[in-house]
mmCIF file of the N, C-alpha and C atoms, coordinates in Angstrom:
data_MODEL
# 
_entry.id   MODEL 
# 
loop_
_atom_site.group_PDB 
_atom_site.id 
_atom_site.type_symbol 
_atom_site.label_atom_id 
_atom_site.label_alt_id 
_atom_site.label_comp_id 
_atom_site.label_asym_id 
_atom_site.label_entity_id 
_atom_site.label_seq_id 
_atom_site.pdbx_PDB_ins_code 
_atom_site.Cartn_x 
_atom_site.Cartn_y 
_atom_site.Cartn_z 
_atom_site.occupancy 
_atom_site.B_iso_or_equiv 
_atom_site.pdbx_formal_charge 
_atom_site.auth_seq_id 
_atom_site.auth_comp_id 
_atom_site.auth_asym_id 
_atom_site.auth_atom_id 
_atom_site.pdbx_PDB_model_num 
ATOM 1   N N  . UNK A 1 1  ? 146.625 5.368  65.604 1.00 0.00 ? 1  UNK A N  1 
ATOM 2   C CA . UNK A 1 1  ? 147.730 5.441  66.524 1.00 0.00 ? 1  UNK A CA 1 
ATOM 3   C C  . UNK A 1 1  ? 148.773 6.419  65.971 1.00 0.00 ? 1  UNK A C  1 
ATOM 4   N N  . UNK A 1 2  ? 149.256 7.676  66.537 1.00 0.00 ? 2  UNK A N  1 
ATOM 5   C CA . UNK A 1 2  ? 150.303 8.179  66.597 1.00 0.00 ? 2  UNK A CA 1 
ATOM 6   C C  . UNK A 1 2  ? 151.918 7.762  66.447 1.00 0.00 ? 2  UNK A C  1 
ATOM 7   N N  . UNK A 1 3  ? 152.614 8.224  65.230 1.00 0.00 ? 3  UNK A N  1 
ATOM 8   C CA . UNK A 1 3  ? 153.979 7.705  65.193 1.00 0.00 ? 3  UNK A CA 1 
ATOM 9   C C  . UNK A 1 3  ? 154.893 8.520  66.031 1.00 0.00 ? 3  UNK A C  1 
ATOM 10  N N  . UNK A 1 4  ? 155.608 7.883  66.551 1.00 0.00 ? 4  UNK A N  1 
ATOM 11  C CA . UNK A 1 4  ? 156.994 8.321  67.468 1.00 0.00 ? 4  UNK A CA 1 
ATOM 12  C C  . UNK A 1 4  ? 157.258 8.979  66.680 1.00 0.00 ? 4  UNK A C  1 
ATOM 13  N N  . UNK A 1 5  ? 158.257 10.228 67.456 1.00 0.00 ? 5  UNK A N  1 
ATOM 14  C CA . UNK A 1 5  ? 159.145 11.175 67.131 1.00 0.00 ? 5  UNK A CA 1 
ATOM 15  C C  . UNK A 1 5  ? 160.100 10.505 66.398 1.00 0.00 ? 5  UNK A C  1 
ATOM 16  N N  . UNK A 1 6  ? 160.658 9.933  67.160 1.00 0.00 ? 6  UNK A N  1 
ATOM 17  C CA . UNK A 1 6  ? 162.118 9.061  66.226 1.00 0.00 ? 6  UNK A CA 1 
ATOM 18  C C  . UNK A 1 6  ? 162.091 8.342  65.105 1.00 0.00 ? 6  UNK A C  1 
ATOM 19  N N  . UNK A 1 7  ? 160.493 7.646  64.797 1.00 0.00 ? 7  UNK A N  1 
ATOM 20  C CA . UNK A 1 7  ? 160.469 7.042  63.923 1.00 0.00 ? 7  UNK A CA 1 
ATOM 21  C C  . UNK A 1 7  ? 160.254 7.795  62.424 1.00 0.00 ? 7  UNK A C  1 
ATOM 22  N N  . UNK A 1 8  ? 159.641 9.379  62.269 1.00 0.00 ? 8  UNK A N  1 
ATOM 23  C CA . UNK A 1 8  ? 159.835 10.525 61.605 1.00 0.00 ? 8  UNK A CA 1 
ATOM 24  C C  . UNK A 1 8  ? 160.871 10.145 60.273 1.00 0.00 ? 8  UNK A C  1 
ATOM 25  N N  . UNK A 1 9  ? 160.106 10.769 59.432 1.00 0.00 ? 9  UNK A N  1 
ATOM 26  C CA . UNK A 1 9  ? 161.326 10.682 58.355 1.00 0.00 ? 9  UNK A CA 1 
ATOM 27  C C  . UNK A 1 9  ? 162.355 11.923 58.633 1.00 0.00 ? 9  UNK A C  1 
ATOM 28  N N  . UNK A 1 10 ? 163.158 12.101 58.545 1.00 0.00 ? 10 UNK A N  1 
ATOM 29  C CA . UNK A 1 10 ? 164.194 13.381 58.656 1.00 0.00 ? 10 UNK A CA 1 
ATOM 30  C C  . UNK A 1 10 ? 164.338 14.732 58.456 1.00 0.00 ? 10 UNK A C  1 
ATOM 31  N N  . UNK A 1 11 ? 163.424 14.733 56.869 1.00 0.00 ? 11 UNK A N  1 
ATOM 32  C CA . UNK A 1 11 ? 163.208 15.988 55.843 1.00 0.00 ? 11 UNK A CA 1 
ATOM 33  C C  . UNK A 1 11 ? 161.841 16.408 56.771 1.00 0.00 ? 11 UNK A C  1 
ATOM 34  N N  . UNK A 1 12 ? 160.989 15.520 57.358 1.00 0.00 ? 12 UNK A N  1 
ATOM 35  C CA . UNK A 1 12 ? 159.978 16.206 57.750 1.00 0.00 ? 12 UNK A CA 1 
ATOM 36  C C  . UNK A 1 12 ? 160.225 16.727 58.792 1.00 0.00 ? 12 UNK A C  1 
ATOM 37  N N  . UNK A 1 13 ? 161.171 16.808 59.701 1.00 0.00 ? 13 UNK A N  1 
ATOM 38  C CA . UNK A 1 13 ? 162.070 17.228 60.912 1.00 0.00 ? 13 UNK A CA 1 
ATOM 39  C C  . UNK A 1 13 ? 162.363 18.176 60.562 1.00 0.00 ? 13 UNK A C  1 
ATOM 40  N N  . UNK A 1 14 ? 162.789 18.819 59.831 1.00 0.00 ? 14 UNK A N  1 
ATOM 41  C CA . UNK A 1 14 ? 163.954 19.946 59.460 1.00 0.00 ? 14 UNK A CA 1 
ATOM 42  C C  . UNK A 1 14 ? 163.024 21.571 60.080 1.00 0.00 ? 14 UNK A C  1 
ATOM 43  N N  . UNK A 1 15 ? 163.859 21.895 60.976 1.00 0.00 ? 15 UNK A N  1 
ATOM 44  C CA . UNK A 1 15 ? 163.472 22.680 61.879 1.00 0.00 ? 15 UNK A CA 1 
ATOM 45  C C  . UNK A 1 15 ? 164.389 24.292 61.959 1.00 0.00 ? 15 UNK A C  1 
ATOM 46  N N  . UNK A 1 16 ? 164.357 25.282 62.055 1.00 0.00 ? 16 UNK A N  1 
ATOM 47  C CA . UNK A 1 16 ? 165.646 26.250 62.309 1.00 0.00 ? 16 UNK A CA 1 
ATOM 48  C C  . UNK A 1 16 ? 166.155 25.663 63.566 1.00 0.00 ? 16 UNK A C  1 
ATOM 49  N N  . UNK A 1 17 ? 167.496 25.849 63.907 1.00 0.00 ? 17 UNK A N  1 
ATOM 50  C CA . UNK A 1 17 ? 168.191 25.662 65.036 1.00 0.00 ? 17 UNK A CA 1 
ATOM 51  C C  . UNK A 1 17 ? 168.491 26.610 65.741 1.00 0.00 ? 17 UNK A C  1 
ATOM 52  N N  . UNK A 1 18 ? 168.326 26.413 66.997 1.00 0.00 ? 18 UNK A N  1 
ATOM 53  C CA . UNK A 1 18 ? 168.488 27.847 67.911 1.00 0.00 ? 18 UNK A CA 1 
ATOM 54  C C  . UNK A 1 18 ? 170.134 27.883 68.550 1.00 0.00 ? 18 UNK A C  1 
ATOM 55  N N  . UNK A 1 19 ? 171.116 27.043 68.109 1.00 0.00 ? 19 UNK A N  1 
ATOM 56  C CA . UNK A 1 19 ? 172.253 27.113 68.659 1.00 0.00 ? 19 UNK A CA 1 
ATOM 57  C C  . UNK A 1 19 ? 172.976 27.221 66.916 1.00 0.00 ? 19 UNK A C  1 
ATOM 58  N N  . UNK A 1 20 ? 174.218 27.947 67.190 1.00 0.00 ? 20 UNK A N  1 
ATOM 59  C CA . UNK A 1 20 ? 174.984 27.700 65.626 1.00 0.00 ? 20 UNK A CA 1 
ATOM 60  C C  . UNK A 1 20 ? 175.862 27.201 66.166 1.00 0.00 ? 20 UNK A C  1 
ATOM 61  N N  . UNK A 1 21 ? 176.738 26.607 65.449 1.00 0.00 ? 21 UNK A N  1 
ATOM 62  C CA . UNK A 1 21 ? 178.356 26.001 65.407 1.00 0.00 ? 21 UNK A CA 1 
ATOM 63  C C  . UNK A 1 21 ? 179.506 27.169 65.223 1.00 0.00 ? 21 UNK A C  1 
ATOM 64  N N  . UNK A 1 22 ? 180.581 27.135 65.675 1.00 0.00 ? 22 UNK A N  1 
ATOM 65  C CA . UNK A 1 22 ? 181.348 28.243 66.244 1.00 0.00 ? 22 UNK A CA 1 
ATOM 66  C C  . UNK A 1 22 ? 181.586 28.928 64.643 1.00 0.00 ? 22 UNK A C  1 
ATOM 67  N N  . UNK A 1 23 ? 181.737 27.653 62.985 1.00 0.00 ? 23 UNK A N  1 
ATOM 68  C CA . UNK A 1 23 ? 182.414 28.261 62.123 1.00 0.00 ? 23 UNK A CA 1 
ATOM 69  C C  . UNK A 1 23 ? 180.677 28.927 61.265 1.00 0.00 ? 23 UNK A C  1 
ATOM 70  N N  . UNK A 1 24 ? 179.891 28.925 61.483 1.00 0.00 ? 24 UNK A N  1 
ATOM 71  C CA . UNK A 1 24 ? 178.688 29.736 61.387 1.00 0.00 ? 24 UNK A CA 1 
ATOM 72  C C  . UNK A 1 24 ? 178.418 31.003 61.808 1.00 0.00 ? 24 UNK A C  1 
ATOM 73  N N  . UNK A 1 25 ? 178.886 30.944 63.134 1.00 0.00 ? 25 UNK A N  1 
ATOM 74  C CA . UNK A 1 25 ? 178.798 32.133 63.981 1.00 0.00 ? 25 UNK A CA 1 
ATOM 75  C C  . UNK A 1 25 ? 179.718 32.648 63.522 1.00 0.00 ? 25 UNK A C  1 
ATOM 76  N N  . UNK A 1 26 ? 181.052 32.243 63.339 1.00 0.00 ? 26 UNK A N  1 
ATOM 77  C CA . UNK A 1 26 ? 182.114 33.669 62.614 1.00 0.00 ? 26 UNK A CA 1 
ATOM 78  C C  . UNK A 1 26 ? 181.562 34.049 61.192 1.00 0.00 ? 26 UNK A C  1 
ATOM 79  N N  . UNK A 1 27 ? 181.028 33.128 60.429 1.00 0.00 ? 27 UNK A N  1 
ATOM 80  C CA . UNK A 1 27 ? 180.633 33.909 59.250 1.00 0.00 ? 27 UNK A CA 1 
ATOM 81  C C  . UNK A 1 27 ? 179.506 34.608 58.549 1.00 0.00 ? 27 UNK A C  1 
ATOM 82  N N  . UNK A 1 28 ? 178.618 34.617 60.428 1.00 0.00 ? 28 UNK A N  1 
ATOM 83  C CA . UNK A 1 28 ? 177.989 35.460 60.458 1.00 0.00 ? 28 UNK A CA 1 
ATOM 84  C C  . UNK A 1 28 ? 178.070 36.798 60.733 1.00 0.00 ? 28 UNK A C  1 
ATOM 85  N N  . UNK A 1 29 ? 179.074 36.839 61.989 1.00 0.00 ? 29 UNK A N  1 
ATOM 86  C CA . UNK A 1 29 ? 179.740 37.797 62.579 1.00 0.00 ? 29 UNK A CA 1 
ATOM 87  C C  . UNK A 1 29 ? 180.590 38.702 61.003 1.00 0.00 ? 29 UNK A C  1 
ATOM 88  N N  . UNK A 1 30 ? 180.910 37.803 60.163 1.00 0.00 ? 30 UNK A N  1 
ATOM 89  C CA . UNK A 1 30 ? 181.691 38.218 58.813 1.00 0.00 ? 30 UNK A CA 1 
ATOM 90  C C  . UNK A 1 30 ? 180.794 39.604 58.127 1.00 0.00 ? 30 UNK A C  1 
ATOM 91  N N  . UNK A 1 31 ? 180.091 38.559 58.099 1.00 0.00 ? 31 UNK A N  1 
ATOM 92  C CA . UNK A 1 31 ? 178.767 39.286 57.078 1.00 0.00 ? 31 UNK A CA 1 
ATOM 93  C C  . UNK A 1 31 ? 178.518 40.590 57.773 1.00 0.00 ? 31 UNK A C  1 
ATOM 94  N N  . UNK A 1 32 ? 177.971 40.472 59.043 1.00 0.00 ? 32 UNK A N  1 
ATOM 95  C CA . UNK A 1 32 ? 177.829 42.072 59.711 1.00 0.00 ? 32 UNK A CA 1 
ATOM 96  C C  . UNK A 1 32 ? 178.707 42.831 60.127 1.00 0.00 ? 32 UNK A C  1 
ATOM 97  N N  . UNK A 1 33 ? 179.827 42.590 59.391 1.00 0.00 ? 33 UNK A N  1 
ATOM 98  C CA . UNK A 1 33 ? 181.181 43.296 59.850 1.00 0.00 ? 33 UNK A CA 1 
ATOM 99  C C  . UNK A 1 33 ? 181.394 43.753 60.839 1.00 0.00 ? 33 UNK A C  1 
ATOM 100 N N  . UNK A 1 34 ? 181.267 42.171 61.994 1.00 0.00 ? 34 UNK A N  1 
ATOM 101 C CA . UNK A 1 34 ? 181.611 42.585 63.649 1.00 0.00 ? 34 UNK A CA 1 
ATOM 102 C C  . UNK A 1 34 ? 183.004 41.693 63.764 1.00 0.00 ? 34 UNK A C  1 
ATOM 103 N N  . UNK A 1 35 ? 183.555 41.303 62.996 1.00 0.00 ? 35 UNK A N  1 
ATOM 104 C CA . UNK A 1 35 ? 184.631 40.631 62.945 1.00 0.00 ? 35 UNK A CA 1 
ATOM 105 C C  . UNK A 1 35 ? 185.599 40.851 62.572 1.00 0.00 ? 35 UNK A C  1 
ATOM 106 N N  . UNK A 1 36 ? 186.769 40.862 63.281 1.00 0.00 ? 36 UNK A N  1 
ATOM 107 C CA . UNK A 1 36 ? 188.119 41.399 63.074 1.00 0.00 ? 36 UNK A CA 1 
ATOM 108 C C  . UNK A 1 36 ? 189.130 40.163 62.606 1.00 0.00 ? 36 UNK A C  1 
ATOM 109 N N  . UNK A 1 37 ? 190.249 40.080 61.504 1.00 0.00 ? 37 UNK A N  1 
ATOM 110 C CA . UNK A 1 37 ? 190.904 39.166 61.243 1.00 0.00 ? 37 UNK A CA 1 
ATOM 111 C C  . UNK A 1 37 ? 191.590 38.756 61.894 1.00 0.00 ? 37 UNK A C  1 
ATOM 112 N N  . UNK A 1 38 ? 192.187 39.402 63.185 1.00 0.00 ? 38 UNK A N  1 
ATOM 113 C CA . UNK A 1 38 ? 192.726 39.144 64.430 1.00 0.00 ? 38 UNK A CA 1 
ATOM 114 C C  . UNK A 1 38 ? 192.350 38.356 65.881 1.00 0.00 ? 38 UNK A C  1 
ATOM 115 N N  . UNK A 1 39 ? 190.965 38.611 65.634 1.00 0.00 ? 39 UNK A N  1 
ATOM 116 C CA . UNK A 1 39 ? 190.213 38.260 66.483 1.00 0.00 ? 39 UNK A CA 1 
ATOM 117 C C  . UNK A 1 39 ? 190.044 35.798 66.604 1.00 0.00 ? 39 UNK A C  1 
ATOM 118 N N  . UNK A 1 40 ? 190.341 36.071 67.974 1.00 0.00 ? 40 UNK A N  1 
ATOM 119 C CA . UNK A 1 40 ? 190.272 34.442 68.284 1.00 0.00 ? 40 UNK A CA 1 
ATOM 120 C C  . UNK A 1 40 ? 189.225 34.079 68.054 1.00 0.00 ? 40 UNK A C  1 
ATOM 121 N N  . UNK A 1 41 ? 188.685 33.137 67.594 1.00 0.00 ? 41 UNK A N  1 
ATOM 122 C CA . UNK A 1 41 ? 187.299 32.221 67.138 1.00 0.00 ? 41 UNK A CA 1 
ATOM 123 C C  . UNK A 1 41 ? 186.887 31.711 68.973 1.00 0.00 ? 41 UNK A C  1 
ATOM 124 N N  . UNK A 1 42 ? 187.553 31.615 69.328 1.00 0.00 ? 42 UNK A N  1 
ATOM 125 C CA . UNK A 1 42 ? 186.864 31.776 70.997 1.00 0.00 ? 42 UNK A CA 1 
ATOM 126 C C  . UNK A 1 42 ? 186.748 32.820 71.857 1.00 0.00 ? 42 UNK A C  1 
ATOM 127 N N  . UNK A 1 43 ? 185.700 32.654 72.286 1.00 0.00 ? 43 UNK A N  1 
ATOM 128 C CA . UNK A 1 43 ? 184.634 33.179 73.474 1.00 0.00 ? 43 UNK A CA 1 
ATOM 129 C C  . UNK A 1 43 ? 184.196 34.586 72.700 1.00 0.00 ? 43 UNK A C  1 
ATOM 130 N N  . UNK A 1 44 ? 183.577 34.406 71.106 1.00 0.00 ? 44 UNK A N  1 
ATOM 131 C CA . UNK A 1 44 ? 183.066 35.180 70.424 1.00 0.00 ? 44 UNK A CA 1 
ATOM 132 C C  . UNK A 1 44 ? 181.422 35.969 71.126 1.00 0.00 ? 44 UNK A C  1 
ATOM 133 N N  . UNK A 1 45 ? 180.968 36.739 70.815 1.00 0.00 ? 45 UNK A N  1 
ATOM 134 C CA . UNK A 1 45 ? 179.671 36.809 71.191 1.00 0.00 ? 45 UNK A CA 1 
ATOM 135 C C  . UNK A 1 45 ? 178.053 35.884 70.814 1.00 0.00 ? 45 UNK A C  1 
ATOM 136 N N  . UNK A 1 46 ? 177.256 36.328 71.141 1.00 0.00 ? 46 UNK A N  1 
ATOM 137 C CA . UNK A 1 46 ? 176.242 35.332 70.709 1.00 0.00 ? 46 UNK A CA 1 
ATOM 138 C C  . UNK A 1 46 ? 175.696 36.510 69.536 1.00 0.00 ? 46 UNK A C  1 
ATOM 139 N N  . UNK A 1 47 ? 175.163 35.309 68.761 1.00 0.00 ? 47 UNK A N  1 
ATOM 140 C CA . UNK A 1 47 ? 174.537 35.569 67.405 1.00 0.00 ? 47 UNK A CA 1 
ATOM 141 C C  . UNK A 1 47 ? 173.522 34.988 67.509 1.00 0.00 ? 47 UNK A C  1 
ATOM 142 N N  . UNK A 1 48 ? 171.942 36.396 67.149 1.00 0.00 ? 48 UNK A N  1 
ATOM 143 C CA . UNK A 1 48 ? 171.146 35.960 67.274 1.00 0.00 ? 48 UNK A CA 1 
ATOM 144 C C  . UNK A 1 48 ? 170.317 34.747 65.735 1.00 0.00 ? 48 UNK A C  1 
ATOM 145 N N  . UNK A 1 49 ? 169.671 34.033 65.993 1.00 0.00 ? 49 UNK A N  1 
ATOM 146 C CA . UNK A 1 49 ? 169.224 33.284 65.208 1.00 0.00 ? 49 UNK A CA 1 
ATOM 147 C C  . UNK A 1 49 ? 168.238 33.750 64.233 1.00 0.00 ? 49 UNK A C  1 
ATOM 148 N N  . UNK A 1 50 ? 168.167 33.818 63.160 1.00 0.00 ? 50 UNK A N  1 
ATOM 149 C CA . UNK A 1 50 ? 166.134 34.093 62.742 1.00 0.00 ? 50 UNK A CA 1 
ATOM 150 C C  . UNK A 1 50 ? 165.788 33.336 61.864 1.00 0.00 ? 50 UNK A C  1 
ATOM 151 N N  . UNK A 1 51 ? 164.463 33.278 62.119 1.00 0.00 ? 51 UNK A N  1 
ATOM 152 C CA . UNK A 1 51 ? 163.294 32.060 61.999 1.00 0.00 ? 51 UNK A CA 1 
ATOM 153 C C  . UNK A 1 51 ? 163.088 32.423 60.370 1.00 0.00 ? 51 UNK A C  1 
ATOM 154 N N  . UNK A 1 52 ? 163.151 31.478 59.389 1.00 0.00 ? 52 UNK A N  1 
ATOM 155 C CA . UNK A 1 52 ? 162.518 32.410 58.310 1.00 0.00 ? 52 UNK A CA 1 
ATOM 156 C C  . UNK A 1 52 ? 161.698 31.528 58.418 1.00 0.00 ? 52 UNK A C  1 
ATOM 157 N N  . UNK A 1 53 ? 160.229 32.251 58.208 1.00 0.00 ? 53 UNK A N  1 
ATOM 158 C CA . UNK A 1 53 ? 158.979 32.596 58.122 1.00 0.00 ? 53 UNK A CA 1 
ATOM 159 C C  . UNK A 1 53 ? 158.456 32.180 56.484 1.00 0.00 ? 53 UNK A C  1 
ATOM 160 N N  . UNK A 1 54 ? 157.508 31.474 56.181 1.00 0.00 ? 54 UNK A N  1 
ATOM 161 C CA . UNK A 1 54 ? 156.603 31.130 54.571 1.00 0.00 ? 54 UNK A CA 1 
ATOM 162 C C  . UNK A 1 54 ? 156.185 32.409 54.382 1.00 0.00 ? 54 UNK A C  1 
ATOM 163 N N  . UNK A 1 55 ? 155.576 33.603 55.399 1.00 0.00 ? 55 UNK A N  1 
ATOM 164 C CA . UNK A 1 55 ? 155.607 35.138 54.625 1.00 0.00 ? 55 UNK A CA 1 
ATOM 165 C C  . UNK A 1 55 ? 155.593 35.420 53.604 1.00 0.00 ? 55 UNK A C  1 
ATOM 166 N N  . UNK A 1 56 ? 157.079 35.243 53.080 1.00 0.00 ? 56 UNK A N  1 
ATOM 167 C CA . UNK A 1 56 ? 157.782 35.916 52.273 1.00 0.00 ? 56 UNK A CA 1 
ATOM 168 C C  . UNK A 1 56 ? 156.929 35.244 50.556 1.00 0.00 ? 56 UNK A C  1 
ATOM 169 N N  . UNK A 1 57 ? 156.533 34.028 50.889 1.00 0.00 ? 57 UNK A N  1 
ATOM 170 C CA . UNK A 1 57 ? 155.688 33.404 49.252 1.00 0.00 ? 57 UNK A CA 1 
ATOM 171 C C  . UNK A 1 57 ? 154.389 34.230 49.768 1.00 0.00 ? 57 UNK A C  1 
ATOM 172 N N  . UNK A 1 58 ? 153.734 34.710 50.708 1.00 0.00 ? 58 UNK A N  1 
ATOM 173 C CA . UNK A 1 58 ? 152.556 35.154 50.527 1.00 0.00 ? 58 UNK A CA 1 
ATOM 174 C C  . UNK A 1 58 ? 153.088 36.518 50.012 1.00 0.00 ? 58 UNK A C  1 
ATOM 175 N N  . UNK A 1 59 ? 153.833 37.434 50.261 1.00 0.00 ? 59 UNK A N  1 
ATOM 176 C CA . UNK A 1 59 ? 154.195 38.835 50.023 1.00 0.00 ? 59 UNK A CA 1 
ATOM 177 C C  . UNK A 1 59 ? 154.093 38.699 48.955 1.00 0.00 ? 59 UNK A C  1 
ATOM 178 N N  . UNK A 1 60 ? 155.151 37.321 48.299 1.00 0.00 ? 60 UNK A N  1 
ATOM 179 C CA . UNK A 1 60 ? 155.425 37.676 46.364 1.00 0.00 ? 60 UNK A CA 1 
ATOM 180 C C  . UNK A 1 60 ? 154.057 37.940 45.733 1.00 0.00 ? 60 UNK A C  1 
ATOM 181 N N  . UNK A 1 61 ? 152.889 36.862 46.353 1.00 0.00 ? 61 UNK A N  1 
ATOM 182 C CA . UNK A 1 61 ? 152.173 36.628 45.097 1.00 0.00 ? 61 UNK A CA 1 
ATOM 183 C C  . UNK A 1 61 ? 151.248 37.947 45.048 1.00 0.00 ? 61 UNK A C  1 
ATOM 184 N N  . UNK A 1 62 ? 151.170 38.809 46.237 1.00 0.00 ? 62 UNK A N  1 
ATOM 185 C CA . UNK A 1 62 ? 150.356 40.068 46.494 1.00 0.00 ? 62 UNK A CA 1 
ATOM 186 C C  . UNK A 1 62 ? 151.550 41.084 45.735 1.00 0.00 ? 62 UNK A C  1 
ATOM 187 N N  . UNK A 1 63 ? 152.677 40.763 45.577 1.00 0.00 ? 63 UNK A N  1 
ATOM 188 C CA . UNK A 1 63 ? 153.105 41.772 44.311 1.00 0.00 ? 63 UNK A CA 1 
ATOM 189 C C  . UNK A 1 63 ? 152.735 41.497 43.189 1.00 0.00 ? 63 UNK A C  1 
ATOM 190 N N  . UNK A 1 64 ? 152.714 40.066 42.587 1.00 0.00 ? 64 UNK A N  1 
ATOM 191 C CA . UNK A 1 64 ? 152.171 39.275 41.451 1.00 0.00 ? 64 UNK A CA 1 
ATOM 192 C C  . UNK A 1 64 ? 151.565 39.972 41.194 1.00 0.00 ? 64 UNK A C  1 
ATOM 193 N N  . UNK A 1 65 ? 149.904 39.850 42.005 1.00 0.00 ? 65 UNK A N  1 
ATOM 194 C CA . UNK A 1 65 ? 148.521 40.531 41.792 1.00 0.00 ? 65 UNK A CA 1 
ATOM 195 C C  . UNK A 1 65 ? 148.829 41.652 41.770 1.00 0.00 ? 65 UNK A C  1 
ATOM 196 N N  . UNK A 1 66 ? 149.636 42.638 42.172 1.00 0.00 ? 66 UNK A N  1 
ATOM 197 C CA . UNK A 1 66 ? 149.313 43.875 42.306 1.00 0.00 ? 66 UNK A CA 1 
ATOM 198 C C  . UNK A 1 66 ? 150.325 44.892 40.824 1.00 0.00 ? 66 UNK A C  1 
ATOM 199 N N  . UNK A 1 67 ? 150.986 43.786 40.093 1.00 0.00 ? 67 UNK A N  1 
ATOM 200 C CA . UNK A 1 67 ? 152.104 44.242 39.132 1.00 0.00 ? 67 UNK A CA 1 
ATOM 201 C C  . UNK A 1 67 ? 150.727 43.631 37.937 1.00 0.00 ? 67 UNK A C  1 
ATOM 202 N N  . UNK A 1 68 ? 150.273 42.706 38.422 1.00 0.00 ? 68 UNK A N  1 
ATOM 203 C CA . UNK A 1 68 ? 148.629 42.082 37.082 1.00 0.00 ? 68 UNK A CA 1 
ATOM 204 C C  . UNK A 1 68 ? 147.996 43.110 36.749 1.00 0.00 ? 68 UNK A C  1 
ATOM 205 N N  . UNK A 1 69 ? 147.576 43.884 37.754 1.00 0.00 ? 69 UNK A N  1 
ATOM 206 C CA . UNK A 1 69 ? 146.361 44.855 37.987 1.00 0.00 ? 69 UNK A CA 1 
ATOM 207 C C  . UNK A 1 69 ? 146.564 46.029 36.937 1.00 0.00 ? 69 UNK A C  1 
ATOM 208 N N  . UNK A 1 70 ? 148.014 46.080 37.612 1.00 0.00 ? 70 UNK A N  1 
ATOM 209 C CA . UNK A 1 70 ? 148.402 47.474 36.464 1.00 0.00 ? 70 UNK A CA 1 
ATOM 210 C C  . UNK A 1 70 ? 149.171 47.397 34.794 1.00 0.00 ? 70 UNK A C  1 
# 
C-alpha cells in the first residue's frame, strides 16, 4: 500500500519553489544589479527561478577522471 503525501517525512519533500518571497526577490534582483536603493520593494518584477540540477556531481567526477589521466 502506498503512503499519503502528507504523511511524507519533510526532508524527503524538499523541492525548488517556483514562487519567491518579496525579501528573496530583492536580493536577487541585488545580486544582478537590477536594483536601485530607491526603488519600492513593491510591484518589483518577476524573477526567474532555477532548478539546480545533480549535473553538476556528475561534471566534477569527469574532471576527477580527466585531471587522473594526466
Amino acid at each position: 500500500m502506498s503512503m499519503d503525501k502528507s504523511l511524507r517525512r519533510k526532508n524527503s519533500l524538499t523541492r525548488t519553489r517556483n514562487v519567491l518571497t518579496r525579501t528573496e526577490r530583492v536580493e536577487l534582483l541585488k545580486s544582478e544589479d537590477k536594483w536601485k536603493p530607491d526603488q519600492s520593494p513593491f510591484g518589483i518584477p518577476k524573477v526567474r527561478v532555477l532548478k539546480v540540477g545533480k549535473k553538476a556531481k556528475k561534471a566534477a567526477k569527469t574532471e576527477e577522471k580527466d585531471a587522473a589521466k594526466k
